[in-house]
C-alpha positions in Angstrom: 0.0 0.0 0.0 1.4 3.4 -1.0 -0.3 6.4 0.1 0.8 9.9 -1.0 0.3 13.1 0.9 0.0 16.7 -0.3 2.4 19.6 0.7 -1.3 21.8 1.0 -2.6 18.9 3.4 -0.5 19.6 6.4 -1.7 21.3 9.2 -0.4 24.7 9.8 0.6 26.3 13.0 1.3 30.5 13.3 3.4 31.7 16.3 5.5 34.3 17.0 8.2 34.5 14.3 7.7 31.2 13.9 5.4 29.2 11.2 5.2 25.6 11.3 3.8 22.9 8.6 2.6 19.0 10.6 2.3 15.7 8.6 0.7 14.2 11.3 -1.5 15.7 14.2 -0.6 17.5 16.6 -1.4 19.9 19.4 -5.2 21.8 18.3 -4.9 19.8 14.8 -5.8 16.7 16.0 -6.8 14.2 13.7 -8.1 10.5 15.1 -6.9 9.4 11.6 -3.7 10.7 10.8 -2.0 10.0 14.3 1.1 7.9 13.3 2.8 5.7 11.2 4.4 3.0 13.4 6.4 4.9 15.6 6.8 7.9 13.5 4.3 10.8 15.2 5.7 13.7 13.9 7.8 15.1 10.8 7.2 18.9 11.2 8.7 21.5 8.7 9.8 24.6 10.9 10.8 28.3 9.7 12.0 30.8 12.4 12.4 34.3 11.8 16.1 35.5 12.9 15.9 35.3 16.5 13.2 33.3 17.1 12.8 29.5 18.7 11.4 27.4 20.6 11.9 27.9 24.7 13.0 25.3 27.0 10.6 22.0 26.3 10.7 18.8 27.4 10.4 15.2 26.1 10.7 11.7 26.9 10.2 8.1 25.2 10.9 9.4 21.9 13.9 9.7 19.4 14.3 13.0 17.6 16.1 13.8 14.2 16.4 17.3 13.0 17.7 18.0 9.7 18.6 21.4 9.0 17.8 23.0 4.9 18.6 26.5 5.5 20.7 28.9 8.2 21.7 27.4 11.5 19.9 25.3 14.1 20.9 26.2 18.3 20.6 24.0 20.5 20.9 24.0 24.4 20.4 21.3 26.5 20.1 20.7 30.3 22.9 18.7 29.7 25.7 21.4 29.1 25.1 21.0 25.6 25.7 23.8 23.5 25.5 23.2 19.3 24.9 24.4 16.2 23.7 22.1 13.6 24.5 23.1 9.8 22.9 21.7 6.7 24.8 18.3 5.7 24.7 17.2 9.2 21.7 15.3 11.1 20.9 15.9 15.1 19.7 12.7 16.6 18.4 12.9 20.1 17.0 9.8 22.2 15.2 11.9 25.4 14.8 8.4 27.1 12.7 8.9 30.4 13.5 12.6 29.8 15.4 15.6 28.2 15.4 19.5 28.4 16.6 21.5 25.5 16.0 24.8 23.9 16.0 25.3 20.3 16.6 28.9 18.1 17.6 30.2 14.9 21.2 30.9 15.3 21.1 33.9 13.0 20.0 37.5 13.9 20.0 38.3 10.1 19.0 35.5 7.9 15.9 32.8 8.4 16.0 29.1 9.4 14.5 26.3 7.9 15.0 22.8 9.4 12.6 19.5 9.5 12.1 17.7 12.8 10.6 13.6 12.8 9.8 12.2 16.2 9.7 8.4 16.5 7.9 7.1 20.1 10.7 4.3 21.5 10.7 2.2 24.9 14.5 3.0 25.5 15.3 4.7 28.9 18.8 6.0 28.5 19.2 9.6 26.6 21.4 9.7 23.5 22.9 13.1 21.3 25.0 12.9 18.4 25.5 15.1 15.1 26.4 13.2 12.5 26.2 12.7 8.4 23.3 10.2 7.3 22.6 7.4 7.8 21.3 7.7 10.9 20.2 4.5 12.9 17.3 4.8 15.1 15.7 2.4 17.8 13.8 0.6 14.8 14.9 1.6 11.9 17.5 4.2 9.9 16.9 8.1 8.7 18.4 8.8 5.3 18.6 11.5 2.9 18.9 10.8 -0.7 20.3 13.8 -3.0 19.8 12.2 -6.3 17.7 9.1 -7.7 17.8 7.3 -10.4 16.3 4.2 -10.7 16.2 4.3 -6.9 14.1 1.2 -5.5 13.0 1.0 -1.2 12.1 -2.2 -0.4 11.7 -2.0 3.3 8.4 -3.2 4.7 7.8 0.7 6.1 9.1 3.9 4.4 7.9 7.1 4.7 8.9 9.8 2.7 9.1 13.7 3.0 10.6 15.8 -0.1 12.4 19.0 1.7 13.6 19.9 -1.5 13.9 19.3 -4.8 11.3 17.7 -7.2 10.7 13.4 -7.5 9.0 10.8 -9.3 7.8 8.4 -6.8 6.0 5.6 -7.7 4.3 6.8 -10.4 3.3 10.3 -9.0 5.6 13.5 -9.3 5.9 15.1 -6.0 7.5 18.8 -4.8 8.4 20.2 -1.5 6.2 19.3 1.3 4.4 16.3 -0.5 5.4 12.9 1.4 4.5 8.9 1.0 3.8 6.5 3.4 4.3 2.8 1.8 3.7 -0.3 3.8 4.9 -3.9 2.1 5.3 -2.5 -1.4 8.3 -1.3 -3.3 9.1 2.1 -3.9 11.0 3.4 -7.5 12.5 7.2 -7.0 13.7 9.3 -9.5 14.5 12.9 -8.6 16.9 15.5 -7.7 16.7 17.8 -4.7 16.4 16.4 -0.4 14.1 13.9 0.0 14.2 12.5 3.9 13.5 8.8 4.2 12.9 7.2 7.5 12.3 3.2 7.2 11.7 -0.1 9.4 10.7 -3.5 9.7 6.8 -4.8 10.2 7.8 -6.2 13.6 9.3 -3.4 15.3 7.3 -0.4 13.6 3.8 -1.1 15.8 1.3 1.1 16.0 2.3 3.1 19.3 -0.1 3.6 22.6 0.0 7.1 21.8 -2.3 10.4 21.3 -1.7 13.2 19.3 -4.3 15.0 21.9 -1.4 15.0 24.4 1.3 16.4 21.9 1.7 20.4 21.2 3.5 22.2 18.5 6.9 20.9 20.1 
């Protein structure tokens, strides 16, 4: 099964120097349909004015990657951690039973533009590492291809978010901000541009005890 998802679908949040596009529910745009895919609740598409971010926030039992397109990502953690993440590089996070953390456009002059994917996971101790895709997560990997040709997915769960660039994905032509969700079917790529790729197996990507109801815009 391959569905495909509209860039004009996603919910839309407006905050102070901050506007926000969901894939899946969250906070007031909850949606009893469109909670998850296995462990995947959330791949949210932020811009921040110079300046702006997000204030200290917590989180706990899920895995965070952020993956920056434009400008720089800050981030502070309770930690002592003090970064900032570039484009070419991913931020993986596992909050375990619980991290603190801050994030901001590093910039006073020029906007940011990052995507963030939260994956629920049982594991208790916190992880933090910036590193060049692949990235492997509790039940699966995030990936980013550049360039497909010919491309073919085969694992039982991919989900797809195009930050850039145009593709041809399974038959359908997609732009910035569409996305695929494919269960036990092959997926053929063709393309040029960022598209984000996080995939798993059948029998670790279950359907989490989760609800979107308890989730805000972070």
């Amino acid at each position: 099964m391959i569905d495909f998802r509209r860039s004009g679908d996603r919910f839309r949040t407006e905050s102070p120097g901050i506007t926000t596009w969901h894939c899946f529910s969250s906070g007031a745009h909850y949606d009893p349909a469109n909670l998850s895919f296995g462990p995947l609740v959330a791949c949210d598409e932020h811009l921040l004015d110079p300046g702006a971010g997000f204030s200290a926030h917590p989180h706990a039992r899920v895995e965070l990657v952020s993956w920056v397109l434009e400008g720089g990502l800050a981030h502070d953690d309770a930690a002592g951690r003090s970064t900032v993440i570039t484009p070419g590089r991913a931020q993986y996070q596992l909050a375990g039973t619980g991290i603190r953390h801050t994030e901001r456009n590093d910039s006073r002059a020029e906007p940011l533009r990052f995507v963030q994917m939260w994956l629920t996971t049982d594991e208790d101790v916190p992880e933090y590492d910036i590193c060049a895709p692949p990235v492997n997560l509790s039940a699966g990997t995030f990936d980013v291809l550049r360039r497909c040709r010919g491309t073919r997915l085969t694992a039982p769960l991919v989900h797809l978010y195009v930050a850039a660039g145009n593709f041809h994905v399974a038959g359908r032509d997609l732009r910035t901000g569409d996305s695929v969700r494919a269960s036990d079917a092959p997926v053929e790529i063709d393309g040029d541009g960022q598209l984000l790729v996080v995939s798993g197996a059948t029998d670790t990507w279950h359907s989490p005890g989760w609800s979107a109801k308890t989730r805000s815009a972070r």
